[in-house]
Structure formats: C-alpha cells, structure tokens
C-alpha positions, 0 to 999 in steps of 0.5 A, a space after each residue: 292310658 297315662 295322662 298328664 294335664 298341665 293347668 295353671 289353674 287347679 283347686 282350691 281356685 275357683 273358676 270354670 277351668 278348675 271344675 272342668 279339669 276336675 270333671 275330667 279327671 274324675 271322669 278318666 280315672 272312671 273308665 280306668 285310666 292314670 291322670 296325673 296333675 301338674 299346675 302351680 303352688 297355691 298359698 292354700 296348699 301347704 308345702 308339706 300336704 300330700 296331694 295324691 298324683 297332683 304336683 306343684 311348680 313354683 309360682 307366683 300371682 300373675 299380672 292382674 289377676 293376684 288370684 291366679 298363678 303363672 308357674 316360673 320354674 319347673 321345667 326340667 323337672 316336669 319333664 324328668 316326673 313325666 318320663 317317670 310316669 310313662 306318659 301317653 299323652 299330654 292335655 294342656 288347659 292353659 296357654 301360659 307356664 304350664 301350658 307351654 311347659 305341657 308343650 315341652 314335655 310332650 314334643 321331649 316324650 315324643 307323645 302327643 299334645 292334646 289342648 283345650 283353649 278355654 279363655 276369650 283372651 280378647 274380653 280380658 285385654 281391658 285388665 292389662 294397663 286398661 287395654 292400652 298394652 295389648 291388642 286382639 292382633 297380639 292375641 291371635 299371635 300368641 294362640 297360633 304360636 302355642 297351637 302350632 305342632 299340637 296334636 288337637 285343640 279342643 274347643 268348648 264351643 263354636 264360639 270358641 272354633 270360629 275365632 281359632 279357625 278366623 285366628 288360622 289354627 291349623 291343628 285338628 280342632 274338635 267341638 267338646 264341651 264341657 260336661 258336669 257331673 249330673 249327679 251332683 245335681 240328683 243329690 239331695 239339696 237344702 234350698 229351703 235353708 238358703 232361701 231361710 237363711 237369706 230372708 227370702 219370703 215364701 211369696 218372694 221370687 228369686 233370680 240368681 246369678 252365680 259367677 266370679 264378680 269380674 268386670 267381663 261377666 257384664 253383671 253390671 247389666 244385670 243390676 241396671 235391668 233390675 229396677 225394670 224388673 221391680 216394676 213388674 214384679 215386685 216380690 222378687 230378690 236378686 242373688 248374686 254369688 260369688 267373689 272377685 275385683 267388681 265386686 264393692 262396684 257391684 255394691 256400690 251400684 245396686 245402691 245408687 240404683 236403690 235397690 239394695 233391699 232386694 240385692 244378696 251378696 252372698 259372698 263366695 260358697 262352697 262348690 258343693 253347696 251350689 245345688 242348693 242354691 240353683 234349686 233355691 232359685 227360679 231363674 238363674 240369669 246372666 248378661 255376660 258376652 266373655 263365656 267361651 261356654 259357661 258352666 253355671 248355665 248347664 249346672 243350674 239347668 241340671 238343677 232343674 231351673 231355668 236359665 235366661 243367658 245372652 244369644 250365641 250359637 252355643 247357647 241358641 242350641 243348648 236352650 231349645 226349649 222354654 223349659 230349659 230356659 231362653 236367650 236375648 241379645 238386648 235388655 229389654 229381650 233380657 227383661 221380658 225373658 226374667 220377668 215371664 218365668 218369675 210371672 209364670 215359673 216352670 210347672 214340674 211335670 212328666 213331659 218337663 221332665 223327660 224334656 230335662 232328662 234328655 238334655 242332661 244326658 247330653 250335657 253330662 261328664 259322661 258325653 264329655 268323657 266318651 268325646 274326650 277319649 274319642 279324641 285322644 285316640 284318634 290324636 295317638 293313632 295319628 302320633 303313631 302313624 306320624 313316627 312309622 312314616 319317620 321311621 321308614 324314611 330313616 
C-alpha cells in the first residue's frame, strides 16, 4: 500500500506522537509498504535538506505551544503530491492543519481516512488564556466535527474509546496502542556511565521519570512525594529528563522543599540514549493524569525496570504483575509503591523473565503493526464496498 500520514508533529520534536509515528512508519515500510509523511516546516530542518519521502508545509509556532507547529498553507499542494503518489490510503495524527488537510485529501482521492486521536484536549484547555477561553464542551465539538465521515478512529487506550464514545463519535473506533521497537531496548546500554556521569553512588537508589516538563505531566506530585520518600530511604536520587515550560518551576520547588541534592535535571537527551537511562534506574515513576497511554511507561518496562504509574484502565491492565510495576491513585499508595522497590528492587531471574518477555511481545511494534494493517484493511474493503454500492445506484 500507499500511505500517507499527516502529522503536525514529526522529528526533530520530541513527543510521544513523533515516536509513535516513527515506530510506525518503520513498522510499514518492514512488511513493504510505501509510507510517506506530510506534516510542518520545522526551524531545525533546513530549507534545503533532503528528507526522503517526508514533505514539509509552511508553518508557524501554535498558540501556546511555541514548540509545536500548525501548518497554514499547503492545501492544494497536499493533495496535487498525493495524486502523484497514488495513495490507498490516509492516516491522520492530528486534529488540526495537517489533520484537516489529511481529511481533504482523502475525501479528493476518494481513499479512505483512517485517525489516531492521541491528545486528552481536555487536560490542556489550562494553556489557552488560563482555561477561561475553552471549555470541554468546545472540545467534543470540534472532535466530532473532524471524525465525522472518517473511515476509523484509532484509539490508543480505553481512556481514549470511553470519552470519544461519551464525545458521540460515530465512526468505527478500534483500540490499538501504541507499540515500541522492543529491540531498542535489547541493544547494548551504558548505564553505569549515566549514573557515573551524574553522581549516583553505587549504594545509591535511583527513581526516575522521563517526560516533557509540562504542567499536565503533575511532576509536581512527584516532587512534594519525595521528601516522604527520604524519610524512608534515604540513598536515593530522583531523576528527572526532559525539557518544556515547567521546568524552572519544577527547580524552583524541589528547592524550596529542600531536596535539590538529591534532584537531577538532566535536561532533554537524545532518543537513542534513553535505554541507558531506564536501565540505569530502579524504578521509573510518574504521577501524571493527561496520558492517553504513556509510552515511556512501556519502554522503561521493556528496559526492564519497573514502573510505578497512576490507576486507569490502561494501566490496571498492562501492570498485572509486581515485576512489571504497580499503579496508585493516591500519594500515599504512590509513596508506599516507590519506596517498596527502591527497599526491595526486582531480582532478575528465569521466571521474571519469561514474565517480561511475554508482555513485550504484547507491547511490541510488531503487535501494533499486525493491528494497524488489520485495520486499514478492514477500512478499504468497507471504501470499496461503499463505492460498489454508489456505483450500482448510479
């Protein structure tokens, strides 16, 4: 197949939506397919580099989020490259400008418009004029004015399903989430230089969380939890990588708390390092409530460290078993959680193992891909249906 995905968001951005566009991609083009990306222009892309089946639209930085791009033209032109490529089919990842111009494309083509909904819009309302501008009702207009007429909604999560089923979405909706590539994660690592290169003592615990340092990821939680945390065990350095607008925040409270000795910025890092730094760790932690499914989760499990994360029913499924790590939905559960494997960190063994093995398969790019091509299929026998049954009316 042809495929086109429309994304606002695309390397060099670092998010969630651009390594999961990433894996799937790679994941596509593996079992042979033609995948080709239209998002934005990006101010770390020169004009002039070659990006192989990757095209940029003009852009500019969107409304409270100067890191993220909205695309404003491109239109026609979108649609003039598609023709040219013959595409079967569409995958949007974006509500917005290159979403809609997704959206466009595919009805012009007459191909079918498959979408991942991957952002909780409704834990982000607080960065337009301080959440006095947009409400959720304004939300569940504009979603089920984008995901009308597509062809199926990928949903990440049952999170995800629950509110676009509450929202009234109408098109066929599938849960897929979001795999990795699980042998990133086999590949050879240096965490005994991270933890070297940032002071840890070899006595020392570490926990760790991994995100973009912004207000929804409730990192916040994780910093009032840490003195508690100290009282309990006190050889223990808290991590946490990243970048993004909370950041001097973040710094600012870890020092008023008194506990910026044992606090690591690290700063933003490379995605190709980040094994180092799950296997460096021996729990990786998170208190944020705005995951529509939360890669890093799964990638530090598939690094083989456990994850303490908030309660859902996305999360309640993946962590069912203490090897794998355990979920809360208070700050003390949450505190009781880290400190039991910093006191008692998991022993590696055959059964631990096999225990591992088993939910990576199940998490893995591979899984995701099956699912993915499982559903643009069942999406084009249903298009091709829809236009035999126009056909023989005319």
């Amino acid at each position: 197949m042809n495929i086109g995905i429309f994304t606002d968001t695309y390397f060099p951005q670092v998010s969630g939506v651009a390594t999961s566009i990433k894996t799937l991609k790679e994941e596509l083009e593996r079992r042979g397919n033609q995948v080709y990306i239209f998002t934005t222009t990006d101010p770390h892309v020169g004009k002039d580099s070659f990006e192989n089946n990757i095209f940029r639209f003009s852009s500019i930085p969107f409304i409270s989020f100067s890191d993220r791009r909205i695309a404003i033209r491109g239109l026609f032109q979108a649609y003039e490259i598609a023709k040219e490529l013959n595409l079967d089919i569409v995958h949007t990842q974006t509500e917005f400008s290159m979403g809609m111009i997704g959206k466009f494309v595919a009805k012009n083509l007459n191909i079918p418009c498959i979408h991942t909904y991957h952002t909780m819009y409704e834990d982000y309302l607080h960065y337009v004029a301080n959440g006095r501008l947009l409400k959720p009702i304004h939300v569940k207009d504009a979603t089920l004015m984008f995901c009308h007429n597509l062809s199926g909604v990928v949903a990440p999560s049952d999170r995800v399903l629950d509110t676009l089923t509450g929202y009234g979405v109408k098109a066929p909706i599938r849960i897929i989430p979001t795999g990795i590539n699980t042998t990133m994660f086999k590949n050879e690592a240096n965490p005994n230089e991270v933890r070297a290169k940032y002071g840890i003592k070899p006595d020392e615990r570490l926990a760790l969380t991994l995100s973009r340092l912004a207000y929804e990821k409730n990192i916040s939680e994780i910093l009032d939890s840490f003195p508690v945390i100290l009282n309990q065990y006190s050889k223990v350095k808290l991590m946490i990588v990243g970048d993004g607008p909370a950041k001097e925040d973040l710094m600012n409270q870890a020092e008023r708390l008194g506990i910026r000795d044992n606090v690591i910025f690290t700063g933003e890092i490379d995605n190709n390092h980040v094994n180092s730094f799950y296997q460096a760790a021996d729990v990786f932690v998170s208190t944020s409530n705005s995951e529509s499914q939360g890669l890093t989760y799964i990638e530090a499990m598939a690094a083989g460290t456990p994850v303490v994360v908030t309660s859902g029913d996305y999360t309640d499924a993946l962590l069912n078993n203490r090897i794998l790590g355990m979920t809360f939905t208070h700050q003390e559960q949450f505190i009781d959680n880290t400190v039991q494997y910093l006191k008692a960190p998991i022993v590696k063994t055959k059964a631990t193992e096999q225990i591992l093995q088993r939910k990576i398969k199940e998490i893995s790019a591979i899984t995701f891909g099956d699912r993915i091509v499982d559903f643009y299929q069942n999406a084009k026998v249903a298009e091709d249906l829809r236009k035999s049954e126009q056909f023989s009316t005319e």
